[in-house]
Each structure stands twice: as structure tokens, then as C-alpha cells.
C-alpha positions as a Markdown table, in Angstrom:
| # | Residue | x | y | z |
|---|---|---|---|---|
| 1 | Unk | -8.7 | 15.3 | 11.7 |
| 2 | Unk | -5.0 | 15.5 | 11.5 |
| 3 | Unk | -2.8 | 12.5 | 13.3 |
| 4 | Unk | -0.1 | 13.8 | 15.8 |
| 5 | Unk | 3.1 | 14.1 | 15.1 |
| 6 | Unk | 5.9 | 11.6 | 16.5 |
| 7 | Unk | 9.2 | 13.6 | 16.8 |
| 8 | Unk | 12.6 | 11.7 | 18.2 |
| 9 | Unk | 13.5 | 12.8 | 21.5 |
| 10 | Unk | 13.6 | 15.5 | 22.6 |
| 11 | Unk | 10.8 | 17.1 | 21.3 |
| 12 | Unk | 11.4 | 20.2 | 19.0 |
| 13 | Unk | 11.5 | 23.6 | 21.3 |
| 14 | Unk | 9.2 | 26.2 | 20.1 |
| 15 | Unk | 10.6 | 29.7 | 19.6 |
| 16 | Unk | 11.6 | 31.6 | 23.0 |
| 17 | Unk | 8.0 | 33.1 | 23.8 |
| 18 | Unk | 6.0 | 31.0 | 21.4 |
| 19 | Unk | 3.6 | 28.1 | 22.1 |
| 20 | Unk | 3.8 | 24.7 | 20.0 |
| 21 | Unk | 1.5 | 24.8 | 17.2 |
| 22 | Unk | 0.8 | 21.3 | 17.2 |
| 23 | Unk | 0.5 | 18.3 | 19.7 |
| 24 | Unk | 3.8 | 16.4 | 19.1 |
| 25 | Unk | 4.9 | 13.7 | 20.9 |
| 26 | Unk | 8.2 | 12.5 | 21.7 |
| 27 | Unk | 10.5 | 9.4 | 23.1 |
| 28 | Unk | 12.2 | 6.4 | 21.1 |
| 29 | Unk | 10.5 | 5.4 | 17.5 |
| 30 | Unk | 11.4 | 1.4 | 19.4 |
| 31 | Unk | 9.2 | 1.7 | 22.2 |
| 32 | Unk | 4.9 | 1.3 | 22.0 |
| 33 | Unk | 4.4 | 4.2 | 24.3 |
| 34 | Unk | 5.7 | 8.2 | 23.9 |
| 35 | Unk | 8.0 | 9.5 | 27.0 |
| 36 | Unk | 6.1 | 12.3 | 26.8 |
| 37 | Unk | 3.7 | 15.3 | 25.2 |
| 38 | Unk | 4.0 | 18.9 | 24.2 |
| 39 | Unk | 0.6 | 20.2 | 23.8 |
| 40 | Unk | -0.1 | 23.4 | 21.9 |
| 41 | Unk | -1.6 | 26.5 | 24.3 |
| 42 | Unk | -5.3 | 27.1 | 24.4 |
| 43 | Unk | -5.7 | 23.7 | 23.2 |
| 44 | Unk | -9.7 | 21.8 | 24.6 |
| 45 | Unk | -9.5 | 19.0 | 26.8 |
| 46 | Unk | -11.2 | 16.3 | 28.1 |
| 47 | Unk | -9.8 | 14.2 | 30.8 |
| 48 | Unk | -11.7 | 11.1 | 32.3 |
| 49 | Unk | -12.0 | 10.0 | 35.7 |
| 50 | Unk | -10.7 | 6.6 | 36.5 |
| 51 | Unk | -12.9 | 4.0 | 34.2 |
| 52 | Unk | -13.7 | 0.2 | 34.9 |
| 53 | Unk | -14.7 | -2.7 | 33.0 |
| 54 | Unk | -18.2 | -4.3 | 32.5 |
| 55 | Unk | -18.9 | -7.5 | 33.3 |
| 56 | Unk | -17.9 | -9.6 | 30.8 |
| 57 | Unk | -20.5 | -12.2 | 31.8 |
| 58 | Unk | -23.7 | -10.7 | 33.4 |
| 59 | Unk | -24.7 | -13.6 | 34.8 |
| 60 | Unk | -21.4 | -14.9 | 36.4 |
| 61 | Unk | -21.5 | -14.7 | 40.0 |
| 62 | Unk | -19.7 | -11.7 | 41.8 |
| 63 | Unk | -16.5 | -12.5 | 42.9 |
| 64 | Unk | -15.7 | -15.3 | 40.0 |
| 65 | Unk | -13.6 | -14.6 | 37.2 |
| 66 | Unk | -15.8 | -15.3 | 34.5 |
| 67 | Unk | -18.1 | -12.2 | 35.8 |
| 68 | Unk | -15.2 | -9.6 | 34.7 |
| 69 | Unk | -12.8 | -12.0 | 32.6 |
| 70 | Unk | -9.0 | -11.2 | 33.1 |
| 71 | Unk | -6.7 | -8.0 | 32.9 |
| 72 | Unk | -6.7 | -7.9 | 28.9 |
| 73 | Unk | -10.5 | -8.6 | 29.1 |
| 74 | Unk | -10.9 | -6.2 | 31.4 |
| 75 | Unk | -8.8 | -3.6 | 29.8 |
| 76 | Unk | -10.3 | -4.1 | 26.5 |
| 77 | Unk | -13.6 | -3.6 | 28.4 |
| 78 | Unk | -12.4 | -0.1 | 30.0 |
| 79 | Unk | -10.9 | 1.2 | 26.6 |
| 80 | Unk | -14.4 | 0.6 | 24.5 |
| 81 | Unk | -15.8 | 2.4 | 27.3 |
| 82 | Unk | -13.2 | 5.8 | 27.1 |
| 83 | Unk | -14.0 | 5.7 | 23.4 |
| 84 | Unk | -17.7 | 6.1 | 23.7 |
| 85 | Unk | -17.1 | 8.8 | 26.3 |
| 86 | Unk | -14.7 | 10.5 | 23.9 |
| 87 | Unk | -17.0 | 9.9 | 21.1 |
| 88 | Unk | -19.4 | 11.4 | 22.9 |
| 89 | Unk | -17.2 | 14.6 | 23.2 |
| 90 | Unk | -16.7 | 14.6 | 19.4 |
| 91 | Unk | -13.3 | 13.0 | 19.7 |
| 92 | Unk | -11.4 | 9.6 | 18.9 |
| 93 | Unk | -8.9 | 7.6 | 20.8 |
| 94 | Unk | -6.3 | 9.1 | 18.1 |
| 95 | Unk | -7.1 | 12.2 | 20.4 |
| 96 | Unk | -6.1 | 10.6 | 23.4 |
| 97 | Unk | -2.5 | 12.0 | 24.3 |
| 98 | Unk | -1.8 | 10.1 | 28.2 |
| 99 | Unk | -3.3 | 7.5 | 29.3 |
| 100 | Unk | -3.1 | 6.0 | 33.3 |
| 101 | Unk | -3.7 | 2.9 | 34.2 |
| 102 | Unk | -4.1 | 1.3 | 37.5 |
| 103 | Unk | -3.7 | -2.6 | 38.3 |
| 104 | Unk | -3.8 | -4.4 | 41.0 |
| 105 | Unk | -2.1 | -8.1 | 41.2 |
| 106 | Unk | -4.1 | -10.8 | 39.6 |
| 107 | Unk | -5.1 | -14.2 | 41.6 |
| 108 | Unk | -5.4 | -16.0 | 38.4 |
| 109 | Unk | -1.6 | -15.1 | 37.7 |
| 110 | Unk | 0.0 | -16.2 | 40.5 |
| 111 | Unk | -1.0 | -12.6 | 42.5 |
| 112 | Unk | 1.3 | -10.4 | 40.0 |
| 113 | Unk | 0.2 | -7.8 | 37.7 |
| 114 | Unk | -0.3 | -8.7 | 34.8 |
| 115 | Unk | 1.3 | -6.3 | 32.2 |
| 116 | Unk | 1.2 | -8.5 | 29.6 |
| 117 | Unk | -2.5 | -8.5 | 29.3 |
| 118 | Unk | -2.9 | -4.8 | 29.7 |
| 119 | Unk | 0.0 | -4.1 | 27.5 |
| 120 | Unk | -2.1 | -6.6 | 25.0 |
| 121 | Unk | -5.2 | -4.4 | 25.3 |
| 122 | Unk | -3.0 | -1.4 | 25.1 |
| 123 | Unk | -1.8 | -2.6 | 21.7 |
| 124 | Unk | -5.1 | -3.2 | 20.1 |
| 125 | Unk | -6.2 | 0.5 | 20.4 |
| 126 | Unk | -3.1 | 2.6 | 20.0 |
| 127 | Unk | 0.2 | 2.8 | 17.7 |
| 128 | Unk | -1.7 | 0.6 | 15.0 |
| 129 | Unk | -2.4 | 1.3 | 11.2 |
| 130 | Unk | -5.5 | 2.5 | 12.0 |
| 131 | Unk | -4.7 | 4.8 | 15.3 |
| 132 | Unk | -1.3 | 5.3 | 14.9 |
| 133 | Unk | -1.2 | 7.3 | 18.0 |
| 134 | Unk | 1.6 | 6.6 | 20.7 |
| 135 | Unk | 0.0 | 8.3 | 24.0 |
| 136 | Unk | 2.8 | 9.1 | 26.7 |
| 137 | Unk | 1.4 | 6.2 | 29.8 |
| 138 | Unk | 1.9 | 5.2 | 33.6 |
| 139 | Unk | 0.9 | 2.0 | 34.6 |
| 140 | Unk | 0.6 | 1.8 | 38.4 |
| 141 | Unk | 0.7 | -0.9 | 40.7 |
| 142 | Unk | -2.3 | -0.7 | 43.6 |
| 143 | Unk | -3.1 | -3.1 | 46.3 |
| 144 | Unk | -7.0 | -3.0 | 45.7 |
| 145 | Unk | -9.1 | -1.2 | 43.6 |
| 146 | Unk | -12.7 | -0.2 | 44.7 |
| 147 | Unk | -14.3 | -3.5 | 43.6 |
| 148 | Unk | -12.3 | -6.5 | 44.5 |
| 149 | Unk | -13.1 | -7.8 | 41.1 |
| 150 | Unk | -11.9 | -5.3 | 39.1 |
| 151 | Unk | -8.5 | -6.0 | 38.0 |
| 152 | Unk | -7.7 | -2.3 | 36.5 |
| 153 | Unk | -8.8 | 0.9 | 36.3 |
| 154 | Unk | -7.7 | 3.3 | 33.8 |
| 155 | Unk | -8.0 | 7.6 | 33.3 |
| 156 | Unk | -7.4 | 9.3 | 29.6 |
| 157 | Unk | -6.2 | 12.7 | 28.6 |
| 158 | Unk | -7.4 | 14.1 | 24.9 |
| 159 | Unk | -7.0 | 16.9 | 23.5 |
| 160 | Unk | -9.5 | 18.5 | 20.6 |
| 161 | Unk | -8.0 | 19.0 | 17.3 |
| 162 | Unk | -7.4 | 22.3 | 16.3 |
């Protein structure tokens, strides 16, 4: 599998009437996140519907905070999840080129969202030594997500290697 290709911003045009041959992403070699994605034409794809965490504990009533943990728990959680899918699919989280993320604000923080903890997660799973990928990202700020313990939700976009 080949890794994608960070280019500076903006990313490289292909030639008038010619499709990318490669996914590249683009945006400043500083930041943890791409501003964005070219993806090649007649490229596979596999895009999940919003995923949610487990429980972290089972056995922890519904509506505590042990039962799902917090927003890094959680998203942590989600993102183990999206890589079984994708593994499923015959793809890795190096594949993953966008990733969405919904949170809502956290009682346990004061009832603010807590982008440090998903930004945390985040950081685990991509732009590392061993996924070097920087997906392009939105985090969104909700009022409620389906389940009132659920703290985020979060889509990805992959794209098969050629």
C-alpha cells in the first residue's frame, strides 16, 4: 500500500483535461490536520455513516460517566470501531482521507466541548510514525446527539488504493 502524498498548499493542478493520478493532500506541513484532498478519478470509496462509542464500562449505569468514559475515551472508542469497518472493506485508517466529527458540550467539562480530548484521540490514529496520514477534518459543535450519553459521533471518508 502506498502512503499519500503531503504537498504544500495549494495542491499541484493536474494537466488541463487530466485527472490526478494520486490522492494528495494539501494545507500547512504545521498543522495536524490537511485543508483539504484531491482524489484521483475512478478512485473506490467507502464512506461511514456517523459512528458511536461502546461503553467503556458495560456495567456502569446509563446516564453515568463511567458507562461511556469522556470525549477522548469515547473517541478512541469510535475510531477502533471505523478501523474494523474499514478493515473489513480491505482498507486501513492510512486510507481514510476526511474524517467528521460531531460533539456536543461535555457536563464533566464545565458544558464545553471538549476539543482537547478529541483532538487527543485524533492524534493517536493519524499523522503518527506509523499512519502518517493527515486526513482533511470538521469538527462540529451539536446540541445533543441521539443518546444523551454519547459525547461524539464521528463519519470517515477512504479511498481504495490504486
Amino acid at each position: 500500500m502506498s502512503v499519500p502524498v503531503f504537498a504544500q498548499a495549494p495542491a499541484p493542478a493536474p494537466a488541463p483535461g487530466k485527472a490526478p493520478e494520486q490522492v494528495t493532500f494539501y494545507g500547512s506541513p504545521n498543522s495536524n490536520i490537511s485543508s483539504g484532498v484531491v482524489i484521483p478519478a475512478n478512485r473506490a470509496v467507502v464512506w461511514t455513516s456517523g459512528t458511536t462509542p461502546s461503553p467503556a464500562n458495560p456495567q456502569a449505569p446509563a446516564g453515568s460517566r463511567e458507562r461511556f468514559g469522556d470525549t477522548k475515551t469515547q473517541a478512541s472508542s469510535i475510531l477502533k470501531t471505523l478501523a474494523q469497518q474499514l478493515e473489513r472493506q480491505g482498507l486501513t485508517m492510512k486510507d481514510v482521507v476526511y474524517v467528521r466529527a460531531y460533539l456536543v458540550p461535555d457536563p464533566g467539562k464545565g458544558n464545553k466541548i471538549d476539543t482537547d480530548g478529541w483532538n487527543t484521540a485524533y492524534n493517536e490514529v493519524f499523522n503518527t510514525a506509523v499512519n502518517p496520514t493527515k486526513t482533511a477534518r470538521s469538527t462540529v459543535g451539536v446540541t445533543a446527539l441521539v443518546n444523551a450519553d454519547w459525547l461524539i459521533e464521528i463519519e470517515a471518508f477512504a479511498v481504495f488504493p490504486k
